[in-house]
C-alpha positions in Angstrom: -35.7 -22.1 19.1 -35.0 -19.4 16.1 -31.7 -19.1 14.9 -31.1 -16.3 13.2 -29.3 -16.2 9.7 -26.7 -14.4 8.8 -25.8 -12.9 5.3 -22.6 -13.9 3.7 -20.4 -10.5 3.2 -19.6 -10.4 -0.9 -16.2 -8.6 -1.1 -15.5 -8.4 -5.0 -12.5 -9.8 -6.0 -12.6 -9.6 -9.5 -14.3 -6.0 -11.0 -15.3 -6.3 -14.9 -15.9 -3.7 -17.2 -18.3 -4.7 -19.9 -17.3 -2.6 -23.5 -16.2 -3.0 -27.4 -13.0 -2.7 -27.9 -12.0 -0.7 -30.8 -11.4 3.1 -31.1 -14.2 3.5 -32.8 -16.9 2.5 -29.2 -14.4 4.7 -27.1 -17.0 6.8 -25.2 -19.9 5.3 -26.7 -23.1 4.6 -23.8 -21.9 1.1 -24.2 -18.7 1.0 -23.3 -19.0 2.9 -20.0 -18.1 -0.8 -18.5 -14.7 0.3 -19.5 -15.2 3.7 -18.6 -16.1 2.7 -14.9 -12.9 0.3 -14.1 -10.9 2.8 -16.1 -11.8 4.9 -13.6 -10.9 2.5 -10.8 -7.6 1.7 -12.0 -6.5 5.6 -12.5 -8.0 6.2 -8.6 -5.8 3.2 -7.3 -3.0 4.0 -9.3 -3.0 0.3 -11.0 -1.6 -0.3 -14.9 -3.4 -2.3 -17.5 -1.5 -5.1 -19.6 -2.8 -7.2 -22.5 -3.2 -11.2 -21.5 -4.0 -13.3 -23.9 -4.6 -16.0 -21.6 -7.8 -14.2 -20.4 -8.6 -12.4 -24.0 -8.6 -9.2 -22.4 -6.8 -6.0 -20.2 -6.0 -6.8 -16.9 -4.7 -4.5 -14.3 -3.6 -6.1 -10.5 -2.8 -4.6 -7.4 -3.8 -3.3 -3.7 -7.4 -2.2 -3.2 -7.8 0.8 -0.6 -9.0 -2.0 1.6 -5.6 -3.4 1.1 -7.1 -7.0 -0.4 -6.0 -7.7 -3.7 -7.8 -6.8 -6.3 -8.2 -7.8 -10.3 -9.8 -5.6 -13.0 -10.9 -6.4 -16.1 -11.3 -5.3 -20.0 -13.0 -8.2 -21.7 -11.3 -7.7 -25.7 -13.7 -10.1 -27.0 -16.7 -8.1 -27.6 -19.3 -7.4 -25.6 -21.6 -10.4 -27.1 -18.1 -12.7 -25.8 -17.6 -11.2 -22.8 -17.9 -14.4 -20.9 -15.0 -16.3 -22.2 -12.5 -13.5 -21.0 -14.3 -13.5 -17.5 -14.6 -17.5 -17.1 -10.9 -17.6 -17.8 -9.8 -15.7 -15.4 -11.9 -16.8 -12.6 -11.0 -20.2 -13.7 -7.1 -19.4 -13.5 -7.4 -17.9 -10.2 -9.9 -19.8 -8.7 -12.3 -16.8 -8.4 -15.9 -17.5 -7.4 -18.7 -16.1 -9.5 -20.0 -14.5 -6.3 -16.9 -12.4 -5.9 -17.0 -11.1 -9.7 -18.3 -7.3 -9.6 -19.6 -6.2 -13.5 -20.0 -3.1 -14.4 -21.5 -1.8 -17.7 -24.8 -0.1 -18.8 -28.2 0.2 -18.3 -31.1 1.9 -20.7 -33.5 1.5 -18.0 -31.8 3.6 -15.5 -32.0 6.8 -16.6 -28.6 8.5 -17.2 -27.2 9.9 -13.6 -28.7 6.9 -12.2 -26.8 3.8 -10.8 -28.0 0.3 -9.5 -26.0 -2.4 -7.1 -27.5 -5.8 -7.2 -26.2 -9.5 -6.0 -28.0 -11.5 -8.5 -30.2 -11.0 -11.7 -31.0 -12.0 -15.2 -29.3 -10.3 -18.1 -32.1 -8.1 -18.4 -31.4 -8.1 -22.4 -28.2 -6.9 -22.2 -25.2 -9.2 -24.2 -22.9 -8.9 -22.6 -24.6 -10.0 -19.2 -26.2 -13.1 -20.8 -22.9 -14.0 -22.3 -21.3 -14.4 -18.8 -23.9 -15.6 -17.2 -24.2 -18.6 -19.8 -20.1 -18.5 -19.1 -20.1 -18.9 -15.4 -23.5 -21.3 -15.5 -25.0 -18.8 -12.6 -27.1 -15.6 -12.4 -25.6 -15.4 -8.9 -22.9 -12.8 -9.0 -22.9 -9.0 -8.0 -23.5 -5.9 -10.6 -23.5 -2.7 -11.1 -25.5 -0.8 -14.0 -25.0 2.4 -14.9 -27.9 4.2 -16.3 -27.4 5.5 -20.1 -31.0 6.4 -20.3 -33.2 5.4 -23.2 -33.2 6.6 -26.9 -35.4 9.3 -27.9 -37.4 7.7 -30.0 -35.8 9.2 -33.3 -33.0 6.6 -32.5 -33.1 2.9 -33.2 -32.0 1.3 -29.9 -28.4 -0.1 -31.6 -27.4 3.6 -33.1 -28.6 4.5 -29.3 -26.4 2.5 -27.3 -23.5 2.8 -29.6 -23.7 6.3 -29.8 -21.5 9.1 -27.6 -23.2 11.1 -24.7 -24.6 14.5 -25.7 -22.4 17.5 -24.6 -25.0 18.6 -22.1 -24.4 15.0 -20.9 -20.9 14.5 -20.4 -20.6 16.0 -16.8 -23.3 14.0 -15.4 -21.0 10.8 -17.2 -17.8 12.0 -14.9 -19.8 12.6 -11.6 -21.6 9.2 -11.9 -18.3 7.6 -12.6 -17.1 9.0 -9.4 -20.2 7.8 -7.6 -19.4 4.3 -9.1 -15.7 4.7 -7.7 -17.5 5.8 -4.4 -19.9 2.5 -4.2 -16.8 -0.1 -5.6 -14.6 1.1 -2.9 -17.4 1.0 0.0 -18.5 -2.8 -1.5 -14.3 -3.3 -0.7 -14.7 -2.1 2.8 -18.3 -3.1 3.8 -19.5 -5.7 1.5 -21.9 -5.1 -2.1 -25.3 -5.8 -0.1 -24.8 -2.5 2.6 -23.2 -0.7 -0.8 -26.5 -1.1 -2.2 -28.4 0.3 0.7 -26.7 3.6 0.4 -25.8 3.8 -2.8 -28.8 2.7 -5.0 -30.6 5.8 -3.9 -28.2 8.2 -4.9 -28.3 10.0 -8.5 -26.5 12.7 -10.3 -28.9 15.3 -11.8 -28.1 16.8 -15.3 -28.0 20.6 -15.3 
């Protein structure tokens, strides 16, 4: 006799926003981590406060599923990233499974965005950071796509680099579409989020 098994529902409790922190990476391809939960926290009407504690922004509150909720802006750097999110799952007893990151991709093209439970870092720092952190690649993500460099760029000057004008409105819709998928993974769970979401793409015009 078969018995069929059933997959666990991952509910995020804890959404991270991978960036730099200084004025200087403000709307840089690298920092739309912060972007994204910047986003989030302006849609559910949640404040951000400086903890020490965690080495980061935090901003608390009600999801629109009505669970709690925690958000995060690592101030470590991106290559540090892990010590800001190992300290709070640690403090509220967070498992890595229910930690949502958010930050970006150069293999998605830009417009593009991809939900997955698990994975390696893929090259990125800040990923490999918090996955050396937490001791697990097993914890939901979402990249957003940034698109790659040109060719004329070196990959660094690429990433830290600002969005071309003709780019910027394609930024804001996929933001909205990251909003969209967050707040279905809150209702339905991150694995049916990526069924209808990982298909969708913002073209640029």
């Amino acid at each position: 006799m078969t018995q069929e098994k059933t997959a666990k529902l991952i509910i995020p409790q804890l959404i991270v926003g991978l960036g730099n922190p200084e004025p200087k990476y403000d709307r840089t391809r690298h920092n739309i981590g912060f972007e994204a939960v910047d986003a989030l926290a302006d849609s559910w009407g949640l404040n951000w406060e400086k903890n020490q504690r965690f080495q980061g922004l935090i901003a608390e509150g009600l999801a629109p599923n009505r669970s709690k909720i925690r958000l995060l802006k690592p101030l470590t750097y991106m290559n540090r990233s892990g010590q800001a999110v190992r300290a709070v799952i640690d403090w509220y007893k967070i498992a890595p499974e229910s930690v949502l990151v958010i930050y970006d991709d150069m293999d998605l093209p830009i417009g593009k965005l991809r939900m997955r439970l698990s994975g390696s870092a893929g090259g990125h720092n800040g990923m490999k950071s918090i996955i050396s952190h937490l001791g697990t690649q097993n914890f939901p993500r979402l990249r957003i796509g940034i698109g790659k460099s040109d060719g004329n760029k070196e990959t660094i000057s690429h990433v830290l680099g600002k969005f071309a004008p003709t780019e910027t409105k394609v930024v804001t819709d996929v933001l909205e579409l990251a909003i969209k998928a967050v707040n279905f993974s809150l209702q339905e769970g991150v694995e049916k989020a990526m069924s209808l979401y990982n298909g969708c793409s913002v073209a640029i015009t």
